[in-house]
N, C-alpha and C positions, 0 to 999 in steps of 0.2 A: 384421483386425489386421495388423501387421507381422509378415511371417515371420520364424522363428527364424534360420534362412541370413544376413539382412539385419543381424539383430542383433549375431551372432559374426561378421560380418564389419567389425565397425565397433568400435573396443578404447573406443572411450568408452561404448558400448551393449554392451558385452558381457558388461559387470559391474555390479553396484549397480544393478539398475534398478527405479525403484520405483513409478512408475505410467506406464500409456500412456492417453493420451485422443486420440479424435478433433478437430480444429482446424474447423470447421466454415466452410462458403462459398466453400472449392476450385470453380473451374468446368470445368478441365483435369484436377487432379490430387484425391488424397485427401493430405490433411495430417495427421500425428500431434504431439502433443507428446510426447517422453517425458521423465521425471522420474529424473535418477539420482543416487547420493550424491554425485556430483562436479558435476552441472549442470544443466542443463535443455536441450534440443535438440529440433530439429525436424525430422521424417523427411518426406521430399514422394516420392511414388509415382505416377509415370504409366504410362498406358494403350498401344500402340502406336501406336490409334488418333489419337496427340495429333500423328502426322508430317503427315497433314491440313491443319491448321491452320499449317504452315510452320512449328513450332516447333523449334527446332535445338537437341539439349540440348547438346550441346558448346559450342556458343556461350553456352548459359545458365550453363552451367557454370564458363566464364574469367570470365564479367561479370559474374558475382558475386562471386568473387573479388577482383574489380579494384572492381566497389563497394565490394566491404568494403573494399581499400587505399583507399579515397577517403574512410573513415570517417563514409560511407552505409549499407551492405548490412550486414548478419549475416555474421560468418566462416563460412566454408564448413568442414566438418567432413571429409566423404567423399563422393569422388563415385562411385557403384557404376552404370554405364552398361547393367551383364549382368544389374541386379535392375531396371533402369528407377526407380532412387533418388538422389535428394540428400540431406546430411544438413548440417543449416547449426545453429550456437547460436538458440538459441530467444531474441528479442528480449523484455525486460521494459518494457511498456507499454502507453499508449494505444493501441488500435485505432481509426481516424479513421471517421467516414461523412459523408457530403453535408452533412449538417446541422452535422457537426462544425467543418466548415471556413467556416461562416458566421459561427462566434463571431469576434471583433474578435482582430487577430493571426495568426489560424492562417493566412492564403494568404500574409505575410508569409516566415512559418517555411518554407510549400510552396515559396516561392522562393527562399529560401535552401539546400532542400536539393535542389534543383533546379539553383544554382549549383556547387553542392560537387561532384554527380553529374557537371554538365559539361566542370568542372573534373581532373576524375582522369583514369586512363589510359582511352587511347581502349580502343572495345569489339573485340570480335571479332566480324564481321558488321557490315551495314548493314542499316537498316530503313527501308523505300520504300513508302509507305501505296498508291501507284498500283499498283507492281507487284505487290504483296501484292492490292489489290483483282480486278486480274484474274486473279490466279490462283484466288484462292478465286471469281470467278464461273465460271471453267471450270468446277472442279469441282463447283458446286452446279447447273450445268445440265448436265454429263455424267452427272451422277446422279438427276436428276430432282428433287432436290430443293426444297422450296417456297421462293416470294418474291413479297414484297409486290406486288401489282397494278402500282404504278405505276413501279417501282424501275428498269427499263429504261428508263425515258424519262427518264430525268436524266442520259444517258454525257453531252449537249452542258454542259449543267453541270460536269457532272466535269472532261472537259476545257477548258473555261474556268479553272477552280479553277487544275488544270496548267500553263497558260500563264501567268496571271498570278503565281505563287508561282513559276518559273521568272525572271521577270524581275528577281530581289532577291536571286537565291538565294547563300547563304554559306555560311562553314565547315557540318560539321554536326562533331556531338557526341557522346560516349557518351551516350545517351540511355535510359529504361526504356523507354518507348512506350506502356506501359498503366497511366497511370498515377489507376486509380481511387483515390478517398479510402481505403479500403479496405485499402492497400496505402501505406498513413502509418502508421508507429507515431510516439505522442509517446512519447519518453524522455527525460525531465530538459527540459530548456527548448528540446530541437530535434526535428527529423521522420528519423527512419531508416526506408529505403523497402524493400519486400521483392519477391521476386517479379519474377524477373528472365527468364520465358521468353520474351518478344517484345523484350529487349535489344538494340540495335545502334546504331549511330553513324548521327544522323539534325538534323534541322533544329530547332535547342533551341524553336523556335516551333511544332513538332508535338508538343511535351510540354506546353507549357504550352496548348495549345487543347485537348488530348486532355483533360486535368486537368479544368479547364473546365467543356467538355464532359459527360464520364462522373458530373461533379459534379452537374451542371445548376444550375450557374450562371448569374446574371444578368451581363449586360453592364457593368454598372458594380465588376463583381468579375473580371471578365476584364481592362478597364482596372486596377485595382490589382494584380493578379496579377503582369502583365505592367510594369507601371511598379515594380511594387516588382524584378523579376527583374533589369532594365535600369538601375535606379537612378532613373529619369526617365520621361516619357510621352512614346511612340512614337507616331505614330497607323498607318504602316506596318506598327509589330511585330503592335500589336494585331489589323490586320485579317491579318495573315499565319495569328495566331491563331486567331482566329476559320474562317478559310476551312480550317484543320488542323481544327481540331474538326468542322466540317462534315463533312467527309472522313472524320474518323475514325467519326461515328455514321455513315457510307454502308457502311464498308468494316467496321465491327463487325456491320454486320445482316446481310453475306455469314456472317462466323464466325458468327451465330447460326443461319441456317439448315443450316451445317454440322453443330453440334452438334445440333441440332434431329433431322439425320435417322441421325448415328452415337452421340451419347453415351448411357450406361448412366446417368450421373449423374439423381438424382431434381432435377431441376431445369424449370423452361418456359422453355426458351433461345427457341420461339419467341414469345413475351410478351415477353421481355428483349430481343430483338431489334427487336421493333415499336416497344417506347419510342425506340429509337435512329433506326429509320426517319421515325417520326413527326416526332423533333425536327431530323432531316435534312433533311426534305420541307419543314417549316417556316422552314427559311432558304431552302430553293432557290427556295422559291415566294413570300419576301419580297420586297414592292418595291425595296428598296434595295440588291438581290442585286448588279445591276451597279456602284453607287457603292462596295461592298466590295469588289468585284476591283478598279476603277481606285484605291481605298487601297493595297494591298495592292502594288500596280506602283509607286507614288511614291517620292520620294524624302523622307525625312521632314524 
């Protein structure tokens, strides 16, 4: 549970508080709700262990704030950096999942609130899926830890993905970067996004592939996605996206062998991470791998 310290240090939790429940599906953190005469709030607690993973909570910290100014994010409540705590309002609503965002509309609302995110103030921090990728392979092979069979033989891949996403590249954005369904609340007729620890100003085309992606999505929901974000149909945006989502199941199956070999969490990060490898594997070893990068380079 939340310790007592956590609580008396926080004047909205300090008084009237009338139930605490666990928030369940944290992969980093443990989430609580709590329930008081004045509100409802949500207390998030991480590990040390979570610096690993490149996670920067002071970065988490402003971009959430700054989400909230962009009337995206949860207000932020308190931030206790000495208890390893955030304490943000607790959002009333939908919780989205994969299946959610296949009903008619919902990737409309994902891109609109995906506009509004890119639209607010810039983040604190940049988010670099490449440089993130090698970092986290350092450390899952200075540690010995496991990866898939084939997962080194894809760097000429990789850097292909890099050169060609390189050749178009623009502004980037306050971005969230992980942005599973999961992390959609529906409230009233729009999407308020939470969960802000891999936040940074990045390629607004690495959010909407990651989305995607982590959705598992079909291709023809990537084109709306993306045509809805843009206003019109891209075929550059699209493959830009696309070749992001790639990336990002490559560079999400590092973090899962991460957590695989440090977290306490009762979870199969290495199952969770196979699915991502699999659907990785499964683009890089598509026929059409090369006609994706030379989209991706065009001018549209």
């Amino acid at each position: 549970m939340i310790p007592e310290e956590v609580l008396a240090a926080v004047p909205e939790l300090a008084t009237g508080v009338r139930e605490v429940s666990v928030l369940e599906g944290g992969l980093t953190n443990v989430n609580h709700k709590v329930v008081t005469d004045h509100g409802d709030y949500v207390v998030r607690r991480w590990s040390d262990d979570t610096s690993l993973l490149a996670i920067d909570r002071e970065h988490e910290h402003v971009n959430s704030r700054r989400a909230a100014e962009a009337g995206v994010g949860p207000p932020v409540v308190a931030y206790l950096p000495e208890h390893n705590t955030i304490v943000l309002v607790f959002l009333e609503g939908r919780t989205m999942s994969s299946a959610d965002l296949r009903a008619p509309g919902r990737l409309l609302l994902a891109a609109d609130a995906c506009r509004r995110l890119h639209a607010g103030p810039p983040f604190a921090g940049d988010f670099d899926m490449f440089s993130l990728h090698a970092r986290y392979e350092a450390i899952v092979r200075e540690r010995g830890f496991r990866l898939p069979e084939r997962f080194a033989g894809f760097a000429p891949q990789v850097a292909a993905i890099a050169e060609a996403l390189a050749v178009r590249a623009g502004p980037t954005v306050p971005c969230h970067n992980d942005l599973l369904a999961e992390n959609l609340i529906l409230s009233g007729d729009r999407f308020r996004i939470i969960d802000f620890e891999y936040s940074g100003n990045n390629d607004p085309c690495f959010e909407l592939g990651n989305l995607w992606s982590e959705a598992a999505l079909d291709l023809a929901a990537l084109e709306e996605l993306v045509g809805a974000y843009h206003g019109r149909h891209l075929r550059h945006k699209v493959a830009r996206a696309r070749l992001w989502g790639v990336m990002s199941q490559h560079g999400w199956t590092l973090w899962a062998s991460i957590q695989d070999g440090v977290s306490e969490i009762p979870f199969d990060f290495w199952a969770w991470g196979m699915e991502k490898h699999e659907r990785a594997v499964a683009e890089f070893d598509d026929p059409g791998f090369e006609q994706l990068l030379a989209e991706a380079r065009r001018a549209d």
